[in-house]
N, C-alpha and C positions, 0 to 999 in steps of 0.2 A: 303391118307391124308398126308400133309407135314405139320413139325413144324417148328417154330424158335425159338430161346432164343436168349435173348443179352447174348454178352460177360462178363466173368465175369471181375470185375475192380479191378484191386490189386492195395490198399489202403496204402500209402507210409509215414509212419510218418516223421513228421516235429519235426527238433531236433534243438534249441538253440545252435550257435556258437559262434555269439557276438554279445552282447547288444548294437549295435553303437547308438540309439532313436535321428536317422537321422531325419529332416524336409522330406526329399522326396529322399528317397532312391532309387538308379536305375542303371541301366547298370554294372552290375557284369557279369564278363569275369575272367577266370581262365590263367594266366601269366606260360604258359609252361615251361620256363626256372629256372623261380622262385619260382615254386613250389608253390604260392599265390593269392588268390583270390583279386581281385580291385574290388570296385564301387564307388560310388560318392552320394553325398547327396548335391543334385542341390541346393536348397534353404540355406541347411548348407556352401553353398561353398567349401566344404572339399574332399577331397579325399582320398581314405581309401584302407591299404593295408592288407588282414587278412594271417596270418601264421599258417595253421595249425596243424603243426610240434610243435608247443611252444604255441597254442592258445594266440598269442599275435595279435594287431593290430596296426602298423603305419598309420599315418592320416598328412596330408599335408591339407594346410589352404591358400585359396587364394581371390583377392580383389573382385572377382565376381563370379557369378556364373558358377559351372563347370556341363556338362552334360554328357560325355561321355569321356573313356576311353580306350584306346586299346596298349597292349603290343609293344613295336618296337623290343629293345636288352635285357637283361637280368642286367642291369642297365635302364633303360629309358622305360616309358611310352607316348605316345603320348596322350594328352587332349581336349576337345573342349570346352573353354572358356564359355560367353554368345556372343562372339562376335569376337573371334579368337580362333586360332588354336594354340597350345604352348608343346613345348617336354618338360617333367620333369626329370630334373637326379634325381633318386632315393636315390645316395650316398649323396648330400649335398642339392637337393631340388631345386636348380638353374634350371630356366628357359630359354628356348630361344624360340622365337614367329616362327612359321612357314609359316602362313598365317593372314590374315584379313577374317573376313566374315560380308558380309556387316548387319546390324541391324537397318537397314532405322532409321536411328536418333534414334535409343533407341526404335524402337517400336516392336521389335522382338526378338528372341534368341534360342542359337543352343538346339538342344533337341538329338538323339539318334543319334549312329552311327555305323558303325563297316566297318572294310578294309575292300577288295573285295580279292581275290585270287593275282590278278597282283599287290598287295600291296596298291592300293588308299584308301583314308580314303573315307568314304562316311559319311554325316554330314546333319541332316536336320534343317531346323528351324522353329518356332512358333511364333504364334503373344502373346504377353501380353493378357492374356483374352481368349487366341483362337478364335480370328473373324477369321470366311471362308477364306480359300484362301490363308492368309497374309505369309502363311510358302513358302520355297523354299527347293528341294534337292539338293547338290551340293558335286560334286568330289574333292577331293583336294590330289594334285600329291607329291609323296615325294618332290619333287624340291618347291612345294609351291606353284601349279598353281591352281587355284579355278574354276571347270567349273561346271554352270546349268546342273543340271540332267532334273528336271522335278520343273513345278511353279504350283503356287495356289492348294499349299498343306496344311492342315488346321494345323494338329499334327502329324508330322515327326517321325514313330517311326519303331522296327523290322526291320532291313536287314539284312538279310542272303542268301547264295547263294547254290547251290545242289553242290554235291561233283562232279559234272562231270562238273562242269561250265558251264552250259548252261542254265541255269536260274537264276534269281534274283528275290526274294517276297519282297515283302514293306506294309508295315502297313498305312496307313494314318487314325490313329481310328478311329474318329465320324461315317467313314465310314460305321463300321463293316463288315469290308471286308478285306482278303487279297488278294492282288493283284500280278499275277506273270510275271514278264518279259526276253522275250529275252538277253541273256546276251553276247555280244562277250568280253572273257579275253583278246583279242590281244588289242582291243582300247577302252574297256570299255562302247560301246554303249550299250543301252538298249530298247528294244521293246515291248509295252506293249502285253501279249498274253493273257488276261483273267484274269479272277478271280480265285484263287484257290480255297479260302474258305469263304463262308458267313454265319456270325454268328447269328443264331438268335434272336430276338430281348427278353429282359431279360436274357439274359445267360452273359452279358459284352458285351465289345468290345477290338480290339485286341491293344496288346501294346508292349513288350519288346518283342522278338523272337528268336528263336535257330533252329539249325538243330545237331542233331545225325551223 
């Protein structure tokens, strides 16, 4: 006769760092150089930098909505707007635009994202409301060049890629699915190869995402 047991789950307490009581808090990424945690509070427009060397927090305020955040230099962050792409100096806050992404007349905007290994940002977008479909994923080259990944994506969220580059997962949530693809770093294509993970239905659906 053979048994099994589950695993046992060690139980991780959740500790209070700062009270930012964002609208819709998201995309926290840790800035290597800086020693600091970034995320962005979509609906607050703001972007937020935590120190926790000094438990202090800088926050930058901007005229739209910001979704996503990703470290460039050890001064500058790169942003995604609700409808562009923009580097922030960190020292005085000044801006400069990288790209456009297009937001069909106001009826859409960018939602998650994070570089890939060869440096590209990767940037998805949502419709107002979330109707089917209306999102797009899209590459955007240091130089500024904007290319379609993949279309009629509903909510654009989670990229991350495996430490050997040869994969890429992407969230698209309603789905509750994660989805993993083909990756070449030399030119950034991608291939869909499967599903990695499906979640069952009451347990959530997938949304921000990380890899170890």
């Amino acid at each position: 006769m053979t048994t099994s047991c589950s695993p046992k789950v060690e139980m991780i307490p959740a500790e209070l760092a700062y009270q930012a009581e964002a609208t819709t808090g998201e995309g926290s990424i840790w800035h290597p150089e800086r020693h600091t945690l970034f995320w962005v509070d979509i609906e607050g427009q703001t972007l937020y930098e935590y120190h926790p060397d000094t438990k202090e927090c800088s926050s930058w305020k901007f005229d739209r909505m910001v979704s996503t955040v990703v470290p460039e230099t050890d001064s500058t962050v790169i942003i995604a707007l609700q409808n562009e792409i923009v580097r922030v100096n960190l020292h005085d806050g000044h801006t400069t635009s990288v790209a456009p992404i297009p937001d069909e007349n106001g009826k859409v905007r960018c939602n998650d994202g994070k570089c890939d290994p060869a440096g590209h940002l990767w940037v998805g977008t949502m419709g107002f409301g979330a109707p089917k479909g209306a999102g797009t994923l899209y590459t955007v080259s240091p130089a500024g060049t904007v290319t379609t990944k993949l279309k009629k994506v509903t909510i654009s969220n989670g990229i991350v890629w495996s430490s050997n580059k040869k994969f890429m997962y992407y969230n698209d949530t309603p789905t509750g699915k994660i989805a993993r693809y083909r990756y070449d770093a030399d030119n950034g294509d991608i291939l869909f190869d499967g599903i990695a993970v499906t979640l069952p239905g009451g347990t959530g659906v997938p949304d921000g995402m990380a890899i170890d």
